[in-house]
N, C-alpha and C positions, 0 to 999 in steps of 0.2 A: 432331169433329176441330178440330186448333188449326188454324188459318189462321197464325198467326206462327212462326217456328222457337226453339228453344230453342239458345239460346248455352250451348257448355260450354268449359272452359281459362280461361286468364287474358287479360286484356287485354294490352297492349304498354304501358301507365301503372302498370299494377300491376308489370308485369313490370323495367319502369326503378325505380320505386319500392324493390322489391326491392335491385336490384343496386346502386343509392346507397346505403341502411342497410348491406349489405354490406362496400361501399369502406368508408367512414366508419368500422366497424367494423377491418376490414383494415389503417386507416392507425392507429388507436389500439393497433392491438397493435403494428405498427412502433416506434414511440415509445416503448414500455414495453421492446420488446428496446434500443435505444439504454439506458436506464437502466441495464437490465438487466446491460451490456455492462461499462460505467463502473462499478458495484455490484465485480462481480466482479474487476475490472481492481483495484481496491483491495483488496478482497478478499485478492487473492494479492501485494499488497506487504505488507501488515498480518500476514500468514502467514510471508513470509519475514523480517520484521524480528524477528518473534518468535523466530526461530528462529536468529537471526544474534545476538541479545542475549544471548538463553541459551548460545551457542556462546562469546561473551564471558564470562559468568558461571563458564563450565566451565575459560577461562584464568583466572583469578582465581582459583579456588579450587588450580587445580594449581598455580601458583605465589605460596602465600597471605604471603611473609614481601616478595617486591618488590611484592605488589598492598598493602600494608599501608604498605610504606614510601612508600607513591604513584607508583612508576613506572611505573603501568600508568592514571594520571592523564589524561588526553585531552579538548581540547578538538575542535569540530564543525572539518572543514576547508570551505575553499570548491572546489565542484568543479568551477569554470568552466576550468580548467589542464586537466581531464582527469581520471583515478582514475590515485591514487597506484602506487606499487609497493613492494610488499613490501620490508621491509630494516632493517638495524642489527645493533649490536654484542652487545646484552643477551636474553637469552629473551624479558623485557618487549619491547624495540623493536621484534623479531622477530614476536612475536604481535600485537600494536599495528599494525605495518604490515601484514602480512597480512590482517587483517582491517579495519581501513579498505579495500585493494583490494577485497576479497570483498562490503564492504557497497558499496561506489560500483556493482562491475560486477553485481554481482546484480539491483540497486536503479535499474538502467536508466542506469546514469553520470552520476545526481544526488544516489546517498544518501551519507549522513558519520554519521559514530557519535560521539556520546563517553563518556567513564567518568570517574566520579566518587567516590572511595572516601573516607568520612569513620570517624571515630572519635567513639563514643560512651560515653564508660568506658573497658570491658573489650573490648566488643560496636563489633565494626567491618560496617559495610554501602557496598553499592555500587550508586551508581544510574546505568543503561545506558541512556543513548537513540537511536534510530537515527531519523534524519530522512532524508526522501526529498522529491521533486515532486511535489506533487498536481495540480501544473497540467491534465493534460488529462483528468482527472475532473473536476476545477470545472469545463474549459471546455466537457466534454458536457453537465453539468449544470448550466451558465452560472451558476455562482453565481460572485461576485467577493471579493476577501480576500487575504487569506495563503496562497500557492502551496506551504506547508509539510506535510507529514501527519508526526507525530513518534510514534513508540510508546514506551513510557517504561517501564521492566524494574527494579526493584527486588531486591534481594535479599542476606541476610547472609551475611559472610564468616567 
């Protein structure tokens, strides 16, 4: 016979042991969701500009004799006033403003578009940018810079 008894289970140092690797583990997936969050958050501005440019591409082609003559011409507005509102006298003005409104209020009441239609020849193209705030994706992701994120739509008329 043993005279000593046999220990069986974990100690209470293995047991702590454990449960820190655990935390530690616990607190680095945290951090990755925070990424994760910002990632995504951009994500779906990059989605909707795309589809706010193409949405301009498709005014421009229906109205291809004023997107030619340039009235459909737009520079970025500043949108510290607020998002615009739709208006004017021409189909151009009219699509122009509406969609400046739709890209500001979609775009969180920071984005501006512009339109650029040049002539090459015969061969007329037109390049669409929608700019928004990247600010509180750089600031989950503390990088510092230009608070701009721009998507840039090309295409011929």
């Amino acid at each position: 016979m043993d005279g000593g008894k046999r220990s069986e289970g974990f100690t209470l140092v293995e047991v702590l042991i454990s449960v820190l690797i655990l935390g530690i583990g616990l607190l680095g997936l945290a951090g990755l969701q925070n990424v994760g969050i910002s990632a995504g958050y951009s994500a779906l501005h990059r989605s909707q500009a795309s589809w706010l440019a193409g949405e301009m591409a498709e005014m421009l082609r229906a109205n291809p004799d004023s997107a030619r003559a340039g009235a459909y011409d737009l520079n970025f507005i500043d949108g510290a006033a607020g998002c615009p509102t739709g208006g004017g006298s021409t189909r151009a003005q009219l699509d122009l403003g509406q969609w400046q409104a739709d890209v500001c209020e979609t775009l969180g009441g920071s984005g501006s578009g512009s339109v650029t239609v040049t002539r090459s020849g015969d061969l007329y193209s037109a390049v669409i940018a929608v700019r928004w705030s990247g600010r509180r994706a750089r600031q989950r992701l503390a990088e510092a810079g230009n608070a701009w994120e721009t998507f840039t739509y090309r295409t011929g008329l």
